[in-house]
C-alpha positions as CSV (number, residue, x, y, z in Angstrom):
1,X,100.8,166.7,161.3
2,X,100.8,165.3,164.9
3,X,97.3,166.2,166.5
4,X,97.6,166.8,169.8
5,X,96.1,164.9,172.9
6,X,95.3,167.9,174.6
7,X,94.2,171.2,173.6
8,X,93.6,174.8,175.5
9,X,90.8,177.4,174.9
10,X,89.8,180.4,177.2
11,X,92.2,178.6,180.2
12,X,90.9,175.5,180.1
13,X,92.9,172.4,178.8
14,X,90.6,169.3,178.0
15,X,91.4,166.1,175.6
16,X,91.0,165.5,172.1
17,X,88.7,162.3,171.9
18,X,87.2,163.1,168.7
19,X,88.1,164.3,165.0
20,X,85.1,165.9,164.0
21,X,82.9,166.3,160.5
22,X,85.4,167.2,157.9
23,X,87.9,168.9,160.1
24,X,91.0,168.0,157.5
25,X,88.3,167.4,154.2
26,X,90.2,168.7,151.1
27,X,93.6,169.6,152.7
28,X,95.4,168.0,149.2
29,X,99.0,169.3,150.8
30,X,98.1,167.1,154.4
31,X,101.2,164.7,153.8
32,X,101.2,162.4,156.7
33,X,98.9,162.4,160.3
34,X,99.6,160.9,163.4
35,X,96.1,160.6,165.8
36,X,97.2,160.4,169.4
37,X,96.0,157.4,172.2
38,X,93.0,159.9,173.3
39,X,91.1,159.9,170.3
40,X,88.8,157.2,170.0
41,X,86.8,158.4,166.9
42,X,87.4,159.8,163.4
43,X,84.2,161.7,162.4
44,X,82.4,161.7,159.0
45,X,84.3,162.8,155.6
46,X,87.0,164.0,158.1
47,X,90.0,163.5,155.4
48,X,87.8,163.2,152.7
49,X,89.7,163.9,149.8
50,X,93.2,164.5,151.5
51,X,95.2,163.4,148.2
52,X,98.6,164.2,148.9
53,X,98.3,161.8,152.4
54,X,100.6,159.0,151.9
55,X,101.1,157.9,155.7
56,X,98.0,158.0,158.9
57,X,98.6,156.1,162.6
58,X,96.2,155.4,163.8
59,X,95.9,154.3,167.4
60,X,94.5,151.4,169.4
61,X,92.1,153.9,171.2
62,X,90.3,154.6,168.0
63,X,86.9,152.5,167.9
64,X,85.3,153.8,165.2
65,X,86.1,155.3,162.1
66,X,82.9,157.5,160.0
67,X,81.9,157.1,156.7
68,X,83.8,158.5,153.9
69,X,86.8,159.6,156.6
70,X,89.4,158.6,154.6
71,X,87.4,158.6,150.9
72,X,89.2,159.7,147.9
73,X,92.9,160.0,149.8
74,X,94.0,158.5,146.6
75,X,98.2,158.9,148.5
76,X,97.1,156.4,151.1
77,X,99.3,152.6,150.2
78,X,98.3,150.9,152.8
79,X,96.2,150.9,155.8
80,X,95.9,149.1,159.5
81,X,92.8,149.1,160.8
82,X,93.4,148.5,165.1
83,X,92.4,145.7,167.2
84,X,90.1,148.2,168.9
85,X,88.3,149.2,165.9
86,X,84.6,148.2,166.2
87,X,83.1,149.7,163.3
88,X,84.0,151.4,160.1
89,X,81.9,153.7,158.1
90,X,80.1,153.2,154.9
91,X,82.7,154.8,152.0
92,X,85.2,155.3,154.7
93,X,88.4,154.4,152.3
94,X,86.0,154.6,149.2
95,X,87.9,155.4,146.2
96,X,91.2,155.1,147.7
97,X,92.8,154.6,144.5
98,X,96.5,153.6,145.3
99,X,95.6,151.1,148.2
100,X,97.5,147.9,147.6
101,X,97.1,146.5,151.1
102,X,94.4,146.5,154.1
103,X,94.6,144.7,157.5
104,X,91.5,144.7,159.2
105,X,91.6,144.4,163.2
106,X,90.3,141.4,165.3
107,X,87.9,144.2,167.1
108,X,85.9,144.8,163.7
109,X,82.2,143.7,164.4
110,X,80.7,146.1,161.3
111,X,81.7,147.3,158.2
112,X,79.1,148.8,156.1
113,X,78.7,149.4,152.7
114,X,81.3,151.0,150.2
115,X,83.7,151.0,152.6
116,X,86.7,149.6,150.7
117,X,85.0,150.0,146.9
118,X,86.2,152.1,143.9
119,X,90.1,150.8,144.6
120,X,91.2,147.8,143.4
121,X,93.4,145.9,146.3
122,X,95.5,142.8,145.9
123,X,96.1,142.0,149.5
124,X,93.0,142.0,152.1
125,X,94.5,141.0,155.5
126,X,91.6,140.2,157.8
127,X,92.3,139.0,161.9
128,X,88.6,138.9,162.7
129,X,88.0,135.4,164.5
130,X,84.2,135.2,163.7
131,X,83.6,137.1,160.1
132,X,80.2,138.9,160.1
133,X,78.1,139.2,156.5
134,X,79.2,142.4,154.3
135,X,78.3,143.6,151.3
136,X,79.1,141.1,148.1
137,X,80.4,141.4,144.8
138,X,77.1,141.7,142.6
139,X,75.7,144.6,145.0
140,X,75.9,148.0,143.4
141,X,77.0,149.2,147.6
142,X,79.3,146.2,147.9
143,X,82.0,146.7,150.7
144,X,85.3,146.2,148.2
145,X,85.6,146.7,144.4
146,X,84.5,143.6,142.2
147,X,87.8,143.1,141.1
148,X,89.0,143.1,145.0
149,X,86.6,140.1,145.1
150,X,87.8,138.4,142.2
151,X,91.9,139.1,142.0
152,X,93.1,140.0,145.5
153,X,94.0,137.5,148.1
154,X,92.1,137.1,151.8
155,X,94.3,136.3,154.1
156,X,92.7,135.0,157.3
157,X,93.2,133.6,160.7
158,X,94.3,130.4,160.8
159,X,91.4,127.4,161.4
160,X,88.9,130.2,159.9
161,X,88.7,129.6,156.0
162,X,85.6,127.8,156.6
163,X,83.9,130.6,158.4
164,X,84.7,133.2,155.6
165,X,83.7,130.5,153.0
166,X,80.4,130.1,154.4
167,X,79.6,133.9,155.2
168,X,77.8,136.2,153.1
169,X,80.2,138.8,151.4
170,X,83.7,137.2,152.6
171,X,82.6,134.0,150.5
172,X,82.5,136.4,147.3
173,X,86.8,136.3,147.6
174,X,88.0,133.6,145.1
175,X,91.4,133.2,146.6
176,X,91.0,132.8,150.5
177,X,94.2,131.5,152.7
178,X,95.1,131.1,156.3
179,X,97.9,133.1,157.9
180,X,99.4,136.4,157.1
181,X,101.6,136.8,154.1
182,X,105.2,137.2,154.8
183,X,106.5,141.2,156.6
184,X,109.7,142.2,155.2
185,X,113.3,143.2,157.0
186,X,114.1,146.4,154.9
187,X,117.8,146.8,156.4
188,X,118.3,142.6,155.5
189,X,116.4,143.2,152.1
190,X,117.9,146.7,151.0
191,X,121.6,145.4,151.8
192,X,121.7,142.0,150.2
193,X,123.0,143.0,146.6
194,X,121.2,140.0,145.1
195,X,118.6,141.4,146.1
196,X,115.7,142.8,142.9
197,X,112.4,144.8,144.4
198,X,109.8,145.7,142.5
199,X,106.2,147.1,143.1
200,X,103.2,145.7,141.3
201,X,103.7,147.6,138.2
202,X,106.7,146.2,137.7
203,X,109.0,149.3,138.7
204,X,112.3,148.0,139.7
205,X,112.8,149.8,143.2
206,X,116.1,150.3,145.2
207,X,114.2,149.1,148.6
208,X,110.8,148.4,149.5
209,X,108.3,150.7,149.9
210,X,104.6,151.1,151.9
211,X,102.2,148.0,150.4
212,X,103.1,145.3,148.1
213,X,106.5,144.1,147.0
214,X,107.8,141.3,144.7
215,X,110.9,140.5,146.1
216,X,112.9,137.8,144.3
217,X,109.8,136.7,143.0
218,X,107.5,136.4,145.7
219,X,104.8,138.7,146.9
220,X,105.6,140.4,150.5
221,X,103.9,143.3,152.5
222,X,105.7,146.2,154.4
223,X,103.5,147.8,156.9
């Protein structure tokens, strides 16, 4: 579904700037959404429990996103939180069960608790220049799952390491590196007949899809 920037009701036309409380909450056959430029936030619980979602845009004019607004849309692969993204929500992707990667915008200045837990993710992409304390590991409201903490890899700005090291929460991820991990070329990938894809399962796949990949070995992301 496209959501439109502009709506009209009783003759008068006005823009769409917010998604309110639960407007799509439990619409399992939602598929895909695509939020235009005017909105600039997505309300509380407002796909809560969307399941069959596998795909959501959404845009740079977003600058907040509520708590639990994208919880238990257990479709969602992957997710790209915008540069102009100041805050997200406590629970807002909480028990997103089949997220394997998250990029988190250099706008991000707060994300509160539960926001990422009850889904284990391998890859954490983070652009934020000056990480701010979350929620650690051994708190029973801690920002990503204890396993995230432990098994998934941080991906930072480069010349930052030593910020996330030192900074309550982000300090909690064992395996921390500089630099985003590698994107992928599908049409280069998909026609090269040496070529062997799998997901993290270890399904053998005949391209690569939305999250994680091992391509010829090596761990890549498609956005």
């Amino acid at each position: 579904v496209a959501i439109p920037e502009e709506v009209t009701y009783m003759n008068r036309t006005r823009k769409v700037t917010s998604i309110g409380y639960g407007a799509f909450s439990g619409c399992t056959g939602l598929t895909s959404v695509t939020i235009p430029n005017s909105v600039t936030s997505i309300g509380i619980v407002t796909f809560f429990n969307c399941s069959g979602l596998t795909s959501v845009t959404i845009p740079n004019s977003v600058t907040s996103i509520g708590n639990g607004a994208f919880s238990y849309c257990s479709g969602l692969t992957s997710i790209t939180i915008p540069n102009s993204v100041a805050s997200i929500g406590n629970s807002a992707f909480y028990r997103c069960s089949r997220l394997t990667s998250v990029t988190i915008g250099s706008g991000v200045t707060s994300i509160e608790e539960g926001a990422f837990d009850g889904v284990d993710i391998p890859t954490v992409i983070s652009l934020i220049e000056n990480p701010f304390t979350i929620t650690g590991k051994t708190s029973d409201y801690r920002t990503f799952s204890q396993n995230t903490f432990l098994n998934a890899t941080l991906y930072v700005p480069k010349g930052t390491i030593d910020k996330y090291k030192a900074t309550d929460g982000w300090k909690d991820f064992l395996f921390i590196e500089e630099g985003n991990p590698t994107g992928i070329n599908v049409v280069e990938n998909t026609k090269n007949n040496n070529t062997t894809i799998y997901d993290l399962n270890g399904v053998h796949l005949s391209e690569p899809q939305k999250g994680i990949n091992i391509i010829n070995g090596k761990k890549y992301v498609k956005k």
